[in-house]
MDTraj code that builds the backbone (N, CA, C; nanometers):
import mdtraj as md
import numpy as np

residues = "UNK UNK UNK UNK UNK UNK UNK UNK UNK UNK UNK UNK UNK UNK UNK UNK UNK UNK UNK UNK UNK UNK UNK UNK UNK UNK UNK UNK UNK UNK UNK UNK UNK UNK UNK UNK UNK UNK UNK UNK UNK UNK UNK UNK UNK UNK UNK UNK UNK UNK UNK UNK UNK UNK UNK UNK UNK UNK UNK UNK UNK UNK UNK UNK UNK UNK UNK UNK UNK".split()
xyz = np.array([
    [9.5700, 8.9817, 8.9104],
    [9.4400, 8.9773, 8.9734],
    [9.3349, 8.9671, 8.8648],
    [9.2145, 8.8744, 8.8931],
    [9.0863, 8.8853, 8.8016],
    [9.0032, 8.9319, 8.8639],
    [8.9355, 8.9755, 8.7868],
    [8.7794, 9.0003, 8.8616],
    [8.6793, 8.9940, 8.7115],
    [8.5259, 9.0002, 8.7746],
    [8.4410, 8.9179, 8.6314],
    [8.3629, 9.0304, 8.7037],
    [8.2880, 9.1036, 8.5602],
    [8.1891, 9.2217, 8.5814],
    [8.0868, 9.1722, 8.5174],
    [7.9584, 9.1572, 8.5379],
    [7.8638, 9.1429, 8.4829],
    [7.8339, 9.2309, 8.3942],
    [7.8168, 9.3847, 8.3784],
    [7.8233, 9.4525, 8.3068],
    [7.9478, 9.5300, 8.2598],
    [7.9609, 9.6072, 8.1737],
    [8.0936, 9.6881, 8.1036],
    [8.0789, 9.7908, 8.2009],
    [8.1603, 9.8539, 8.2687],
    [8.1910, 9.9827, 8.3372],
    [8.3024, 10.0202, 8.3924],
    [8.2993, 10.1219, 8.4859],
    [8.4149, 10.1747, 8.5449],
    [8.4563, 10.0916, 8.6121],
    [8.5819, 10.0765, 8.6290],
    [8.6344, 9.9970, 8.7403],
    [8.7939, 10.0824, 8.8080],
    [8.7838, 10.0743, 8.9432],
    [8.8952, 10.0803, 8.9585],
    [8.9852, 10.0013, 9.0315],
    [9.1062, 9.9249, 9.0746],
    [9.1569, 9.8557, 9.1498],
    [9.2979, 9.9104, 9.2110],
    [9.2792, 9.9229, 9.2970],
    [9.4366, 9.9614, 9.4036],
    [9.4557, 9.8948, 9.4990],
    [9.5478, 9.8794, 9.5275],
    [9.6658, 9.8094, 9.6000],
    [9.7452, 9.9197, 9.6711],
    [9.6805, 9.8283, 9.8154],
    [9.6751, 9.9296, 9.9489],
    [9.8330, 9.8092, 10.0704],
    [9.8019, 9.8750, 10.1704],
    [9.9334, 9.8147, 10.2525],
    [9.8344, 9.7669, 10.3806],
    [9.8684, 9.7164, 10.4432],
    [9.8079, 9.6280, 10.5315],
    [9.7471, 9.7312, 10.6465],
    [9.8057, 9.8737, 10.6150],
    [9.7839, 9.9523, 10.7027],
    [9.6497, 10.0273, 10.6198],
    [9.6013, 10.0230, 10.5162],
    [9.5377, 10.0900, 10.4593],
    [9.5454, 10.2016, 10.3407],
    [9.7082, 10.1969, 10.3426],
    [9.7276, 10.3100, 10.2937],
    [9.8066, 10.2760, 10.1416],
    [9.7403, 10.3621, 10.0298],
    [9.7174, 10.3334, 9.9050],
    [9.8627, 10.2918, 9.8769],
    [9.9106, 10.2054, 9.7640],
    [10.1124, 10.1637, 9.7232],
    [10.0545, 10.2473, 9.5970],
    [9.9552, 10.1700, 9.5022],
    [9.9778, 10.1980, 9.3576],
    [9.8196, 10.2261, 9.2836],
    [9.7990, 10.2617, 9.2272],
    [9.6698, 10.2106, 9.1287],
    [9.6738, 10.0904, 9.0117],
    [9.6044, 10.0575, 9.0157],
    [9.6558, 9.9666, 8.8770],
    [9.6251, 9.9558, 8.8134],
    [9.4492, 9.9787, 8.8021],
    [9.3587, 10.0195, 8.6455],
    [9.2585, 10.1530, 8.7509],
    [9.2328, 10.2588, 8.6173],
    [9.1230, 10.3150, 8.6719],
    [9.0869, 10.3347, 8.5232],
    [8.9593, 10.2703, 8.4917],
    [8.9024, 10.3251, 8.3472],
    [8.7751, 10.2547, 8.3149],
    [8.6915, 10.2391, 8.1734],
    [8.6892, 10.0984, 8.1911],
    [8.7449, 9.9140, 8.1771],
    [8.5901, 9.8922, 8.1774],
    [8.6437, 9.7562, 8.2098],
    [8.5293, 9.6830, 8.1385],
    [8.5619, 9.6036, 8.0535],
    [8.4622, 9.5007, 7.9421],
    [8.3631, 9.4263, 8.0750],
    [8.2142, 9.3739, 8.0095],
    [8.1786, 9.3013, 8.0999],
    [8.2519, 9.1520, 8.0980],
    [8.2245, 9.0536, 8.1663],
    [8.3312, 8.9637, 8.1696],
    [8.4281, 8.9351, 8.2831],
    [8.5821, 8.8649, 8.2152],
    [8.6269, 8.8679, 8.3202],
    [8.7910, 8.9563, 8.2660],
    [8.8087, 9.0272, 8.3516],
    [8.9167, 9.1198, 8.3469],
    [9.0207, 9.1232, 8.4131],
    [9.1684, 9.1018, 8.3572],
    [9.2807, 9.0618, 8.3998],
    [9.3686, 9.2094, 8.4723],
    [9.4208, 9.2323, 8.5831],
    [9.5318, 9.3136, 8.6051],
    [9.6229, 9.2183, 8.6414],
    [9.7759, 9.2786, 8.5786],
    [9.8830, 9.2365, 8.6178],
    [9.9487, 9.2956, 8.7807],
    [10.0265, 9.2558, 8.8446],
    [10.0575, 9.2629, 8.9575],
    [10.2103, 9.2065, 8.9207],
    [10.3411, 9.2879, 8.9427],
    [10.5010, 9.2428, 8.9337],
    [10.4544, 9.2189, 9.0915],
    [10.5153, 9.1405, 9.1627],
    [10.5226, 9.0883, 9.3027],
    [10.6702, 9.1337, 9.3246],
    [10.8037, 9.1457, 9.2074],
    [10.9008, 9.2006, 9.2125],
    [10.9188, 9.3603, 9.2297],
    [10.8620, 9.3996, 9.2296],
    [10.8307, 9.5751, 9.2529],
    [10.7909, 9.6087, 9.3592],
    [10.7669, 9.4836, 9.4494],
    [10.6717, 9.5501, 9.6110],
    [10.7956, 9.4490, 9.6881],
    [10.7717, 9.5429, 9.7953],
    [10.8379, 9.4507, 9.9499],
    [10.7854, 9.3675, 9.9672],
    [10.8503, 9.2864, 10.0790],
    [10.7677, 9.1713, 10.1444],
    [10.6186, 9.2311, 10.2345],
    [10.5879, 9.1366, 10.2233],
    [10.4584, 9.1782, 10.3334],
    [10.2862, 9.1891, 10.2932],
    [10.1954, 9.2017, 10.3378],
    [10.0843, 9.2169, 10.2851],
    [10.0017, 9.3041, 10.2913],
    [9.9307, 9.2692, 10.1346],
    [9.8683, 9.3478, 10.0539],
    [9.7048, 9.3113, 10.0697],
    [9.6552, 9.4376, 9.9792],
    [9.4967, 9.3836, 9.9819],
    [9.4791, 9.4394, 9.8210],
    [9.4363, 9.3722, 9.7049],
    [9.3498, 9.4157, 9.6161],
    [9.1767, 9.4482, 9.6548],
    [9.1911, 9.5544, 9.5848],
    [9.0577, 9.6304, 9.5821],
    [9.0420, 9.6729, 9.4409],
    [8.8647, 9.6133, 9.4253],
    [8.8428, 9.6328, 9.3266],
    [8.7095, 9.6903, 9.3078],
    [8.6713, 9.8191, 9.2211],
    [8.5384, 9.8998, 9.2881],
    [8.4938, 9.9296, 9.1481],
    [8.3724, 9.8729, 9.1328],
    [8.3781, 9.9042, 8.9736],
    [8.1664, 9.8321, 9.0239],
    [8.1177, 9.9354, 8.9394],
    [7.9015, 9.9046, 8.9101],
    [7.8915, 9.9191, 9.0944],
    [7.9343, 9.9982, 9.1465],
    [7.8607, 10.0003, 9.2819],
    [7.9120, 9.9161, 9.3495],
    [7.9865, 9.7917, 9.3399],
    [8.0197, 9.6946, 9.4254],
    [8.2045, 9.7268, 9.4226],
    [8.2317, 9.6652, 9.5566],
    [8.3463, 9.6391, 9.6078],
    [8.3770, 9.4620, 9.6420],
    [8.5148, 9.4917, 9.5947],
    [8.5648, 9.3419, 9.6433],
    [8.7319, 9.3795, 9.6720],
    [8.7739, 9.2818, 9.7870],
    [8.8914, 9.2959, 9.8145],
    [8.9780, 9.1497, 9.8515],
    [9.0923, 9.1230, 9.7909],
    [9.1477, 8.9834, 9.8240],
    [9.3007, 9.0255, 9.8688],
    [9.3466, 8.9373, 9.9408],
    [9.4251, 8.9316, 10.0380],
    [9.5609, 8.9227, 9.9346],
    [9.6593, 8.9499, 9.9190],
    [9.8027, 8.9401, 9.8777],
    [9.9053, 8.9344, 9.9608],
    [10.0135, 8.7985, 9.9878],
    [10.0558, 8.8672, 10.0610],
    [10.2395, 8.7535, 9.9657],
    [10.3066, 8.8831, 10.0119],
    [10.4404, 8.8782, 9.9483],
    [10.5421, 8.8714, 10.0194],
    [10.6391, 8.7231, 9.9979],
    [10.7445, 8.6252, 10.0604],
    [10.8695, 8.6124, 9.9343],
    [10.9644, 8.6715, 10.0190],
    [11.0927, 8.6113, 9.9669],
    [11.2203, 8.4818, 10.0108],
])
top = md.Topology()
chain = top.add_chain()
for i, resn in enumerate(residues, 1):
    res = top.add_residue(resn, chain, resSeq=i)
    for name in ("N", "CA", "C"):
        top.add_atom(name, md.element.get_by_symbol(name[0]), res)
traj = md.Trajectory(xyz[None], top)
């Protein structure tokens, strides 16, 4: 997953289940301004879909994942 921060700050991103309910964290710290890479194994999760969330300067963003074998 990317995401681009205008400024340097906290960020955090988790990876939730279609039901809402949290799988993993995947960064909580900061985060350079720019654009900032998390990795995601797609081999470590079941089938089915996901949502990245990413919460970092007051704003939220969330994109759709969804995982096929």
């Amino acid at each position: 997953a990317i995401f681009t921060l205008s400024n340097a700050g906290t960020a955090q991103v988790t990876l939730t289940d279609e039901l809402g309910r949290e799988v993993r964290v995947l960064q909580n710290g900061r985060a350079s301004a720019g654009q900032n890479v998390v990795t995601i194994d797609p081999l470590t999760l079941e089938q089915g879909t996901y949502f990245v969330r990413v919460e970092a300067n007051g704003m939220t963003a969330m994109q759709k994942l969804v995982i096929t074998r």
